[in-house]
BABA-399146 format. One line per 4 residues: number of its first residue (from 1); their letters; for each residue x, y, z of C-alpha. Coordinates in steps of 0.5 Angstrom, whole numbers. Example, Ala and Ser with C-alpha at 12.3 -4.5 7.8 and 13.67 -1.06 7.14 Angstrom:
BEGIN
1) AS) 25 -9 16 | 27 -2 14
end
This chain:
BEGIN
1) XXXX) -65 -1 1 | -58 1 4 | -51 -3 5 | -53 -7 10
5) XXXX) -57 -12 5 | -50 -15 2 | -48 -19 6 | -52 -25 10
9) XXXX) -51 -24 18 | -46 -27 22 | -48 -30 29 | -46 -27 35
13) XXXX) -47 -28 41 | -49 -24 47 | -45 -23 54 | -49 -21 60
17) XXXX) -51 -15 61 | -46 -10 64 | -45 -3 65 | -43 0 59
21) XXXX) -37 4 63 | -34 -2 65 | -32 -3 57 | -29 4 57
25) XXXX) -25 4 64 | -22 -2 59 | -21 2 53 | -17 8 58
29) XXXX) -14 2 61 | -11 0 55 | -10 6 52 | -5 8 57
33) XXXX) -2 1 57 | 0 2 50 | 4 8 49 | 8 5 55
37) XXXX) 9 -2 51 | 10 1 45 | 15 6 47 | 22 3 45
41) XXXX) 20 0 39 | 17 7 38 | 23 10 39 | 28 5 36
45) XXXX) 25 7 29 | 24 14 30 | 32 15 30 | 31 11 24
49) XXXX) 28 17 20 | 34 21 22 | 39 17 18 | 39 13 12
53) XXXX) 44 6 14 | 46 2 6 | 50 -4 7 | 57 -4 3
57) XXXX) 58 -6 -2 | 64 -11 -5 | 63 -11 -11 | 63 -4 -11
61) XXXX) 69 -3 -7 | 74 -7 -11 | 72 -2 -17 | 74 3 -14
65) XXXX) 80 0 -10 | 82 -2 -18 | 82 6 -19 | 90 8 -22
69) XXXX) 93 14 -17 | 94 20 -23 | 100 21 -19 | 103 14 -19
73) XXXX) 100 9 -24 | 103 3 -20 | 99 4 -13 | 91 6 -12
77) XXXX) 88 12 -11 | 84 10 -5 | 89 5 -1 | 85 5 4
81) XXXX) 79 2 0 | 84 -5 -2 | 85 -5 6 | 78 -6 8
85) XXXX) 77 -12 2 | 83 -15 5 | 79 -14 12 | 73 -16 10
89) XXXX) 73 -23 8 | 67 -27 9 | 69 -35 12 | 67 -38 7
93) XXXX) 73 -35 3 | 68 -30 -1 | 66 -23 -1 | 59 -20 -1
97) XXXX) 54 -19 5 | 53 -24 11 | 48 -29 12 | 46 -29 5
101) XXXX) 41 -33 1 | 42 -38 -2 | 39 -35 -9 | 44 -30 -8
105) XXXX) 50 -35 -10 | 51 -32 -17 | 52 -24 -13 | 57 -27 -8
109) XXXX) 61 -31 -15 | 61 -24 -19 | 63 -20 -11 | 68 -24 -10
113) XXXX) 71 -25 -17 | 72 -17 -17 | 75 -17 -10 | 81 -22 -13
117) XXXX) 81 -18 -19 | 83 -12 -14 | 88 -15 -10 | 92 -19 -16
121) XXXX) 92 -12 -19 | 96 -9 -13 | 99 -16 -11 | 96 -16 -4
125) XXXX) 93 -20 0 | 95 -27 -4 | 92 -31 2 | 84 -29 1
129) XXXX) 86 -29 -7 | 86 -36 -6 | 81 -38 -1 | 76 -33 -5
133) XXXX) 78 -38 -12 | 76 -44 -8 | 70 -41 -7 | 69 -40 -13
137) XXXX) 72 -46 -15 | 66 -49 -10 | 60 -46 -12 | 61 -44 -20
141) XXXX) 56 -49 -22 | 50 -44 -19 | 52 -40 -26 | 48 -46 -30
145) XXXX) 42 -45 -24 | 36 -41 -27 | 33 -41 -20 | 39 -36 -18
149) XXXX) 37 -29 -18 | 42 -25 -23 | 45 -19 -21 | 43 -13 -26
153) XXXX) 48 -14 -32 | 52 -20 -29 | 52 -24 -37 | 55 -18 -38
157) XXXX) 60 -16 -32 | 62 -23 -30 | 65 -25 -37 | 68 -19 -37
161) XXXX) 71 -21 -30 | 74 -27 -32 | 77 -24 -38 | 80 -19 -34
165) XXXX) 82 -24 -29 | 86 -28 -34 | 90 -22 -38 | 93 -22 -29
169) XXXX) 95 -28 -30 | 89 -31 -25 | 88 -39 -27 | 81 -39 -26
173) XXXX) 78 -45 -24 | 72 -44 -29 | 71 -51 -35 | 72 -49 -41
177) XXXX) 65 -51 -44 | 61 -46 -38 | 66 -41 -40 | 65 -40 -47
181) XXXX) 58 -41 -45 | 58 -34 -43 | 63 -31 -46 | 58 -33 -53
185) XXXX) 51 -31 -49 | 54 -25 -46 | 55 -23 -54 | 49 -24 -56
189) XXXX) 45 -20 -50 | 50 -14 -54 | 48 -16 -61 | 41 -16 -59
193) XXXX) 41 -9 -55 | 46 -5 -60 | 40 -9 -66 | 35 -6 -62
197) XXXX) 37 1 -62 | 34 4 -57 | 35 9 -51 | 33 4 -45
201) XXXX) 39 0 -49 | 44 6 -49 | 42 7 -41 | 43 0 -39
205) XXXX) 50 0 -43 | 52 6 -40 | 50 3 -33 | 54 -3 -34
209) XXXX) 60 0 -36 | 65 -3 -32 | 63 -10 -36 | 64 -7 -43
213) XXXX) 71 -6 -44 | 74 -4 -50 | 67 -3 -53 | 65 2 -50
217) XXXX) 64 9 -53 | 66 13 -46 | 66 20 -49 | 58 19 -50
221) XXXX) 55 16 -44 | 58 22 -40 | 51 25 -41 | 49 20 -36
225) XXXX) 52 24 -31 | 48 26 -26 | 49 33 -22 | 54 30 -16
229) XXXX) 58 27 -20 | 56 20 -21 | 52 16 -26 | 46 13 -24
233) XXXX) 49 15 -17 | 52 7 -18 | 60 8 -14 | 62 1 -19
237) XXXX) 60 6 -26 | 63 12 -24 | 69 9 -22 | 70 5 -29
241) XXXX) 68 12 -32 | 73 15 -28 | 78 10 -29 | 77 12 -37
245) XXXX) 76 19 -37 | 80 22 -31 | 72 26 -30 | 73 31 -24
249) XXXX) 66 31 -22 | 66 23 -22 | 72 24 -17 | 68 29 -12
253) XXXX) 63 24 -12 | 67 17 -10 | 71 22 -5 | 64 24 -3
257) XXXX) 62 17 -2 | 68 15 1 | 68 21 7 | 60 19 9
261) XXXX) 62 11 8 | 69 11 11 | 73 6 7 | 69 2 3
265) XXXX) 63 5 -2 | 54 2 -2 | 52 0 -9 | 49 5 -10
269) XXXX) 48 12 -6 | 44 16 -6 | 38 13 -4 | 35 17 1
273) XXXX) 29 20 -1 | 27 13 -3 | 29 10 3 | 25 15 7
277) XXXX) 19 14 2 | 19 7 3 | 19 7 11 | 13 11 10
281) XXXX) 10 7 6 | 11 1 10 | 8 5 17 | 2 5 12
285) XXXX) 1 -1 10 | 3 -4 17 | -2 1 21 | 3 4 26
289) XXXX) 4 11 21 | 0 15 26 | 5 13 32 | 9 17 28
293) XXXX) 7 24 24 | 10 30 25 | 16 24 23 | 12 23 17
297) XXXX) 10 30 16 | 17 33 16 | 19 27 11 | 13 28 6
301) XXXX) 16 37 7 | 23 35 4 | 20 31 -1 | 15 35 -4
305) XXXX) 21 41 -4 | 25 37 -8 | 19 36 -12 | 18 43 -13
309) XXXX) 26 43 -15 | 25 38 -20 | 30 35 -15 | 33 28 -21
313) XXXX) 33 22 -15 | 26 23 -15 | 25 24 -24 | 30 19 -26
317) XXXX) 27 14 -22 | 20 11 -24 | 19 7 -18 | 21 14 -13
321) XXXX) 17 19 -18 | 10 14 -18 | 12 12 -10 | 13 20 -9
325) XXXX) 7 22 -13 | 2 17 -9 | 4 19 -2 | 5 27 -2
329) XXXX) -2 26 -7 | -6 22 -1 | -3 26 4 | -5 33 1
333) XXXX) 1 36 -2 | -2 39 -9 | 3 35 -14 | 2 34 -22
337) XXXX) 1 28 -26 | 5 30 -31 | 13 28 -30 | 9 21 -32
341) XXXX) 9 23 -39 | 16 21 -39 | 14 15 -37 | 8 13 -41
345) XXXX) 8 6 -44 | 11 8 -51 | 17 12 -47 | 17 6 -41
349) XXXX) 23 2 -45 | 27 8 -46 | 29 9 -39 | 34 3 -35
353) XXXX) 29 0 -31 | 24 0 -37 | 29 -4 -41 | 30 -9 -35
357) XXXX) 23 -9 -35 | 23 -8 -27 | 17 -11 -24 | 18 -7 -19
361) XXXX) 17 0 -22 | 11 -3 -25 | 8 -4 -19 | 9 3 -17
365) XXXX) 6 7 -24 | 0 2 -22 | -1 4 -16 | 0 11 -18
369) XXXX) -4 11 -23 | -9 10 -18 | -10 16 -15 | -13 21 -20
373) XXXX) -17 27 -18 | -18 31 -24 | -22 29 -30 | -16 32 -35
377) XXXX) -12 26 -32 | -12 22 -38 | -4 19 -37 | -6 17 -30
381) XXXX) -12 13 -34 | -7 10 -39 | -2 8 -35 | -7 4 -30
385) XXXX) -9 0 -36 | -2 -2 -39 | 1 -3 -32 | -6 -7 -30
389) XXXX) -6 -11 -36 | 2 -13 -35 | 2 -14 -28 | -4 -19 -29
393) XXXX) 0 -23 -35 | 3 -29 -31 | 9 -29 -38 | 10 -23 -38
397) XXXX) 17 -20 -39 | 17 -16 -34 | 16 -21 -29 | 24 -21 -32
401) XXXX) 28 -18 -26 | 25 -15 -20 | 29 -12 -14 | 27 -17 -9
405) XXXX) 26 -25 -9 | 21 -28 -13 | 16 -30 -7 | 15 -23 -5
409) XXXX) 14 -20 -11 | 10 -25 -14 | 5 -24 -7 | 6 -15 -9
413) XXXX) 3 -17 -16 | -3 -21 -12 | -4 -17 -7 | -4 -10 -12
417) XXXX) -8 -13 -16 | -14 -16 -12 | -15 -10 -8 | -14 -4 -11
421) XXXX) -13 3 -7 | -21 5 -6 | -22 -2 -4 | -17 -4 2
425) XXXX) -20 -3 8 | -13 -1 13 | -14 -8 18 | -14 -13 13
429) XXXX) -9 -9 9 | -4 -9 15 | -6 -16 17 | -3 -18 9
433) XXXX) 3 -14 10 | 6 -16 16 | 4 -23 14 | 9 -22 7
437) XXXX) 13 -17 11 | 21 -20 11 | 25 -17 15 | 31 -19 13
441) XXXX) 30 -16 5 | 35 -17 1 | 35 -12 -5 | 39 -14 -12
445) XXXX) 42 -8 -16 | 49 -10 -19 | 50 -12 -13 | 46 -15 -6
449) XXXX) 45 -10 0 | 41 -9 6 | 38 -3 9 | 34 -2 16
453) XXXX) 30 4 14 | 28 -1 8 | 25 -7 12 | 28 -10 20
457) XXXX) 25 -13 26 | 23 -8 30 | 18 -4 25 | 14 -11 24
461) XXXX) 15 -13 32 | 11 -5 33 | 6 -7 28 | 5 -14 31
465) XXXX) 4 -10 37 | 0 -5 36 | -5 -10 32 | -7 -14 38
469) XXXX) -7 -8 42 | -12 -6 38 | -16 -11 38 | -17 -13 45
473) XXXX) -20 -7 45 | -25 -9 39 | -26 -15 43 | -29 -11 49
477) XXXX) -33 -6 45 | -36 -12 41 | -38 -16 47 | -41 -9 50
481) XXXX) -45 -8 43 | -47 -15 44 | -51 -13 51 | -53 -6 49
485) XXXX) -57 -10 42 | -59 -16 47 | -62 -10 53 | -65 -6 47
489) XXXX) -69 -11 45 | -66 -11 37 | -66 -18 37 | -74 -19 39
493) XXXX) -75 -17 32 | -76 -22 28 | -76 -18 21 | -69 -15 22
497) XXXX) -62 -19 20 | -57 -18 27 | -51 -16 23 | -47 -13 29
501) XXXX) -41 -17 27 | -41 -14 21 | -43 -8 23 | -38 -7 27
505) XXXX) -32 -10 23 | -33 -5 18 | -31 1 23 | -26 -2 27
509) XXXX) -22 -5 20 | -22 2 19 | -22 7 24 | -18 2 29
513) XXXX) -14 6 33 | -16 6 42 | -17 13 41 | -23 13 36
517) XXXX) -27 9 41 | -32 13 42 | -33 14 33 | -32 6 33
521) XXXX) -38 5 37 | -42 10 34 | -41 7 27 | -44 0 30
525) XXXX) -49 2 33 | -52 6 27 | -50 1 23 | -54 -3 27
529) XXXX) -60 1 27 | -60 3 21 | -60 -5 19 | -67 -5 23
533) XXXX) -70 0 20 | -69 -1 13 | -72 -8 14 | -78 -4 18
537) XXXX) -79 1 12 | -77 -5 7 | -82 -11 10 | -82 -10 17
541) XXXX) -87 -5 19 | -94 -3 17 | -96 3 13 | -98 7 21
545) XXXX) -92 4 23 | -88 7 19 | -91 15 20 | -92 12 27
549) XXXX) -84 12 28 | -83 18 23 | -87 23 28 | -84 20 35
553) XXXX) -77 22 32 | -80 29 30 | -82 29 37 | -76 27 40
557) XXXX) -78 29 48 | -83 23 48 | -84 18 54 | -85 12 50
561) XXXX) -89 9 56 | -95 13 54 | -95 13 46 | -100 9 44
565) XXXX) -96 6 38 | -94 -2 37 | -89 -5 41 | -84 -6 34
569) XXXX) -84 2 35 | -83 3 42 | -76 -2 41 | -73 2 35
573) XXXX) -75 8 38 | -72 8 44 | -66 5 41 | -65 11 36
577) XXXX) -66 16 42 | -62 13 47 | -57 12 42 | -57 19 39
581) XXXX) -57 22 46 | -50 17 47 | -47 21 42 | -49 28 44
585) XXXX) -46 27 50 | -40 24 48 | -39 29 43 | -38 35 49
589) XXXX) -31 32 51 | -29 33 43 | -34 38 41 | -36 43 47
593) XXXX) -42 42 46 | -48 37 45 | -50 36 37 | -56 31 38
597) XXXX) -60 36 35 | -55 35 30 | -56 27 29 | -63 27 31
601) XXXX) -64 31 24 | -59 26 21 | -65 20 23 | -70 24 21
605) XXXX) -67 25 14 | -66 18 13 | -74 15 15 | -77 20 11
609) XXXX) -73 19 5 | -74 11 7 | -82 12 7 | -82 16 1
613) XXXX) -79 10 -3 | -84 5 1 | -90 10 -2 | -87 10 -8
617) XXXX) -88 2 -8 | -95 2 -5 | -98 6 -10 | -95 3 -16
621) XXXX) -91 10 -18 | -85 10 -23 | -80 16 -22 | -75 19 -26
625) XXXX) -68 18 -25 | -67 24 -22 | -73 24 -17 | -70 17 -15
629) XXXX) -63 18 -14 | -64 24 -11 | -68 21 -6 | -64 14 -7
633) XXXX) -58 17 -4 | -60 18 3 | -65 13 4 | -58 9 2
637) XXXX) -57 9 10 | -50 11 10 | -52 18 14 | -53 15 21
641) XXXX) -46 11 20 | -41 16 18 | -44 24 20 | -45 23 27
645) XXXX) -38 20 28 | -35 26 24 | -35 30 32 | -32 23 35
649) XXXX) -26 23 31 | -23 29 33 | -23 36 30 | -28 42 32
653) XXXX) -33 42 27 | -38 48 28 | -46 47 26 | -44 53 20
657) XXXX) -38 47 18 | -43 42 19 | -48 44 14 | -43 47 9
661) XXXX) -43 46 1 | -37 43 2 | -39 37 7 | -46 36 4
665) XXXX) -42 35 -3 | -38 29 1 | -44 26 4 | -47 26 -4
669) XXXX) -42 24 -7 | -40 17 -3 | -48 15 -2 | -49 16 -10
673) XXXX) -43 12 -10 | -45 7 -6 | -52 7 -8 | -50 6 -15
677) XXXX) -45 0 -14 | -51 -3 -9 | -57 -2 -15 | -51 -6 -20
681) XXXX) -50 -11 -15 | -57 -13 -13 | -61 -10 -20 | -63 -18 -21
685) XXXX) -67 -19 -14 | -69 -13 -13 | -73 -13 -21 | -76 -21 -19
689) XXXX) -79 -17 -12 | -82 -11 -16 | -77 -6 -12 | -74 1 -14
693) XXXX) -67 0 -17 | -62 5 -22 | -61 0 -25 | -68 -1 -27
697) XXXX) -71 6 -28 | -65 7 -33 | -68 2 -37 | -75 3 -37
701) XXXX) -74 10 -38 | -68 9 -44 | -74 7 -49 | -71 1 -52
705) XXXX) -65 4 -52 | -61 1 -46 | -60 -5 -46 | -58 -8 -38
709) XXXX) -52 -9 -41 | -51 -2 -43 | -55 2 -36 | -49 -2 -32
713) XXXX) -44 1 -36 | -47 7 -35 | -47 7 -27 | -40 4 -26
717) XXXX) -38 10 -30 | -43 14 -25 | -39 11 -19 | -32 12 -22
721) XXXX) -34 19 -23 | -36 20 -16 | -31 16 -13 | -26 21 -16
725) XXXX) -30 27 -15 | -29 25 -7 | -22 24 -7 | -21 30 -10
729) XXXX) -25 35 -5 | -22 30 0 | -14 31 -2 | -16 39 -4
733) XXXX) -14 43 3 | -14 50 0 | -22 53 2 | -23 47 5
737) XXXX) -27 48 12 | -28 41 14 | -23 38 17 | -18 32 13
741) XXXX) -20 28 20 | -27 28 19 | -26 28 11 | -23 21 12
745) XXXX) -28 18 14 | -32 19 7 | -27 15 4 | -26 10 9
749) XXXX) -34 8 8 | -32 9 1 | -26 3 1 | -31 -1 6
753) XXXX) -37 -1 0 | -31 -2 -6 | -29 -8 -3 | -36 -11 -1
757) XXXX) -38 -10 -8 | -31 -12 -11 | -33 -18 -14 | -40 -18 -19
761) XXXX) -43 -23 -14 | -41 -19 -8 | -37 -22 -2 | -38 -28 -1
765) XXXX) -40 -31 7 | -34 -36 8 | -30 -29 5 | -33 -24 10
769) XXXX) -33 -29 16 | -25 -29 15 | -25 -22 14 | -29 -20 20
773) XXXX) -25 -26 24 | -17 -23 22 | -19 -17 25 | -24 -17 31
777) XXXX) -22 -24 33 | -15 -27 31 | -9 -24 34 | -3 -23 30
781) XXXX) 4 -28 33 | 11 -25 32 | 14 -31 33 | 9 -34 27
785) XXXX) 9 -28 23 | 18 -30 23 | 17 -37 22 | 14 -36 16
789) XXXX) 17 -32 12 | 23 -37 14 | 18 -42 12 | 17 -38 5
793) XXXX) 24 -37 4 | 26 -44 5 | 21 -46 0 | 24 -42 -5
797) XXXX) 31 -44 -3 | 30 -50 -3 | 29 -51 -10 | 36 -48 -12
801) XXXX) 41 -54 -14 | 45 -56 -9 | 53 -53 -7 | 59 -55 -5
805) X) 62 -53 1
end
């Protein structure tokens, strides 16, 4: 039985017949269409890659405008940064990025408070003091608003904002009940951390330093310091460091930052490698990444460098080290679990993020931990457990901060949870991801801020683009499969399911690019076909039917008008040969020569594997396992789809490369999979009508032993090991004779089977009707895509108390 049992059929209609040259003028039509449409935006976020842009940062300015000169106490170090917070006032009488979310009035208080501090200190600027206390003075009760989004340490750094203020002689307008609210909370975070004695406190203490006053230690968090200078590459930190130890590293980092940035600092910097690393993941996610390659590709070459040295942006961080370890990982680069022993659940707590319990980094080791390869891998396994188990507890703690609004990181958990990487299919993936893609992301560390390279418009204008580009390609490739079904006469056999949607939805959700047409087409119609002939050898065919068909294809160069065979035969013989010949000849133009020899035996394996399992029913013959799978495997259908395609995508790949070890182990490897999952799912209907199925065979052979229970266990182990072997051949380059294009493809068919059988009852009609219709019908709208998410953050906003103006 193969895949296409899963699911129930989706009616679609046919057009009149047509040449099919018509649907591939089209498609060239488009093909060159595209690259003209796309060009700007294209070229817009290429220059992106050349240069990480971070907003500025007030909050972190004012420390460093509040750093004394060693030269003369009474006057700054870096006048030049007191000018740009006297310049850089916002209207309302604040200080912090523009357009801020509403949400974000806790940061604009603790921003502006800080600018007032750096002003009073050097008795500058007495007009924006004023209008920067109004400010407050409007907006203080948001302090009380739990909805608000807090910055990192805000009850320690705010309060201590305030007592300072009030040594300066500034008459806050602060009541006195909410002040010594703070004041009294602020207190018990620093009895709990000091309680708790563990390094994640230590860090987090050292990392808000400029907030701990009087009572912190500055000669021990000096070990925080990183080579350039800085601690936790945080100007605010480093500067308050400074301020106390008069540390010339420190020094040379902030002047460093101040000759990049000009008069004002980021709230943190470096940040390139993340941000370069996110912009590719997004591109990925988005489905535009292959517009962009030899970008990528020189990115991925510096980060895996840096990974090599041991480079500390990339180890100290979680969320940069899981993020870098899945896409040098996913994208060949040869790189070692082990640096997430530092990371493991026991030692998490012990860094900053874990201790602020950062929903973020945790998403990030879950998605990591996804990629393993190797059977020694045990902290991959380990660390996909905790992180699944805390990502799925709706109370857990570590849903305490996360970098970005709640609504968005709230749809990052839904979404990593519900579609692990072997089961996301690029389509749907792409199509999620713009729908949740804000392009006007605002990240929270101690202060708020903004970066192109981390979201903007243009990349999701691309990716809208692009999509529906994509798809009205898809639209005319599956009309013109509709008339090629209606004008072979697939649909005059009444045993066979017309599954030409799905068939189709499964290659275009994958391999969805204009270029790939040829390899599109293919995939569907021998999905198609090998629907059909499942069902012939399964309940549609006699037994002479079934050799019948054996021996034409064997054949081959028969006229079919001549042989005395049933009309069933004659259709889908000459569907398969007319199909077959299609491929060969559309596999000059890439191959240079015609493999329909190569596909015709391809065909021949699959009935004869298919024949063997119905004689092993007519004559009531139990085989072993082994027997079984070994002859399971094929007959699992998956061949016909996915071999001939391998000469469609691309890469040469010679008749030696074709029938290497290598590429068979592939092939294996993903129809034992498939095969396995498939028997799982569909063990109770095929026991209730007498037919073969692992599932089965495993109980009846286990001598009482196994249980159902016990033998599924067992085949879900099967299929995991499998999968995992298949990423490792797939990721593995060195020796590898077949090409990382062609080797995509078995874990594309990998990633349609999981998310079919994703569910123990498989994926629903109403679910795949929605599936097949957001990728092949449904065109993505930009203006909407905007409108929602400004729909999204109103909503979210919406429930924040309300302020003065």
């Amino acid at each position: 039985m193969s895949l296409s049992r899963l699911i129930t059929p989706l009616f679609c209609s046919s057009s009149t017949s047509a040449d099919s040259l018509v649907a591939a003028s089209y498609v060239k039509e488009k093909m060159e269409s595209t690259s003209w449409c796309l060009a700007d935006s294209k070229e817009k976020i290429r220059k992106m890659f050349n240069k990480v842009e971070l907003s500025i940062s007030s909050y972190d300015t004012a420390w460093v405008a509040m750093i004394t000169s060693p030269a003369s106490p009474h006057n700054p170090l870096f006048p030049q940064c007191v000018n740009w917070l006297l310049a850089n006032q916002l209207l309302d009488g604040s200080w912090g990025l523009p357009d801020r979310h509403p949400l974000l009035m806790n940061d604009a208080l603790l921003s502006t408070l800080a600018c007032i501090l750096a002003l009073k200190q050097w008795g500058v600027g007495e007009d924006q003091i004023n209008r920067g206390l109004e400010f407050i003075e409007s907006n203080i009760t948001s302090i009380k608003d739990e909805k608000q989004h807090l910055p990192i340490g805000f009850g320690i750094n705010f309060p201590s904002l305030i007592e300072y203020a009030q040594n300066l002689g500034i008459n806050l307008p602060i009541g006195a009940t909410l002040l010594d609210t703070m004041v009294q909370n602020r207190e018990i975070e620093l009895q709990r951390g000091t309680e708790s004695n563990s390094e994640g406190w230590r860090a987090y203490q050292a990392y808000v330093s400029e907030g701990m006053l009087d009572s912190q230690d500055w000669k021990t968090i000096i070990k925080y310091q990183r080579k350039n200078g800085s601690l936790f590459n945080s100007p605010a930190t480093t500067a308050a460091v400074f301020q106390r130890l008069k540390n010339a590293e420190c020094l040379g980092y902030l002047q460093s930052v101040l000759e990049k940035f000009g008069n004002a600092v980021p709230t943190t910097h470096p940040l390139d490698i993340y941000a370069r690393l996110c912009m590719i993941d997004s591109l990925e996610r988005l489905g535009i990444n292959h517009h962009f390659k030899e970008e990528i590709r020189s990115v991925l070459d510096d980060t895996y460098r840096f990974w090599v040295q041991g480079v500390e942006d990339i180890f100290l961080d979680p969320t940069t080290c899981a993020m870098a370890f899945r896409i040098l990982r996913l994208n060949g680069y040869d790189v070692s679990s082990d640096p997430f022993y530092q990371y493991s659940e026991d030692k998490f707590g012990d860094s900053l993020k874990g201790y602020l319990k950062d929903v973020g980094a945790v998403i990030e080791l879950y998605r990591a931990s996804q990629t393993i390869i190797h059977p020694d891998e045990s902290i991959l396994v380990r660390q996909s457990l905790w992180t699944k188990q805390l990502l799925k507890q709706e109370s857990s703690p570590y849903r305490l901060y996360a970098d970005k609004l709640r609504s968005y990181v709230d749809q990052e958990v839904k979404d990593v949870l519900s579609f692990p990487h072997h089961a996301n299919l690029e389509r749907l993936l792409n199509r999620r991801s713009m729908e949740y893609y804000n392009v006007e992301e605002t990240r929270i560390l101690k202060s708020s801020y903004r970066s192109c390279n981390l979201a903007n418009q243009e990349i999701l204008k691309l990716a809208a683009e692009d999509f529906n580009i994509c798809q009205s390609i898809h639209i005319e490739e599956l009309k013109q499969l509709s008339r090629w079904v209606v004008e072979s006469r697939l649909d005059k056999l009444t045993f066979a399911r017309q599954k030409l949607a799905y068939c189709y939805f499964s290659g275009a959700a994958t391999l969805f690019s204009p270029e790939l047409s040829d390899a599109r087409i293919s995939w569907a119609k021998n999905g198609v076909l090998t629907t059909v002939v499942d069902d012939f050898y399964d309940v549609g065919g006699s037994e002479k039917e079934l050799v019948d068909l054996i021996q034409l294809v064997e054949k081959w160069d028969v006229d079919i008008n001549t042989v005395s065979c049933s009309e069933t035969v004659k259709i889908i013989f000459s569907a398969i040969h007319s199909t077959v010949c299609e491929i060969g000849e559309r596999s000059v133009k890439r191959q240079g020569r015609n493999v329909k020899n190569n596909v015709i035996k391809i065909w021949l394996d699959l009935i004869q594997s298919m024949y063997k399992e119905a004689e092993w029913l007519r004559t009531k013959t139990v085989p072993t396992i082994d027997e079984y799978m070994e002859n399971a495997y094929v007959s699992f259908a998956l061949g016909p789809i996915v071999l001939p395609a391998l000469y469609l995508v691309g890469p040469k790949l010679s008749d030696e490369d074709a029938e290497s070890h290598e590429l068979n182990h592939l092939y294996k490897l993903m129809s034992t999979c498939g095969r396995v999952l498939n028997d799982i799912h569909s063990f109770k209907r095929e026991s209730e009508e007498g037919k073969l199925n692992a599932l089965g065979l495993l109980i009846a052979h286990g001598n009482g032993v196994f249980t159902a229970e016990d033998a599924i266990e067992k085949l879900k182990g099967t299929a995991e090991e499998k999968r995992t072997e298949l990423l490792r051949l797939i990721l593995h380059e060195k020796g590898s004779v077949v090409p990382r294009d062609c080797k995509d493809l078995f874990w594309k068919m990998i990633k349609v089977l999981h998310l079919f059988y994703l569910k123990d009852d498989g994926f629903t009609s109403n679910e795949m009707y929605s599936s097949v219709k957001a990728v092949i019908k449904d065109p993505v709208i930009f203006d909407e895509l905007l409108a929602r998410q400004q729909n999204l953050n109103y909503v979210e906003a919406s429930n924040v108390m309300p302020q003065s103006s």
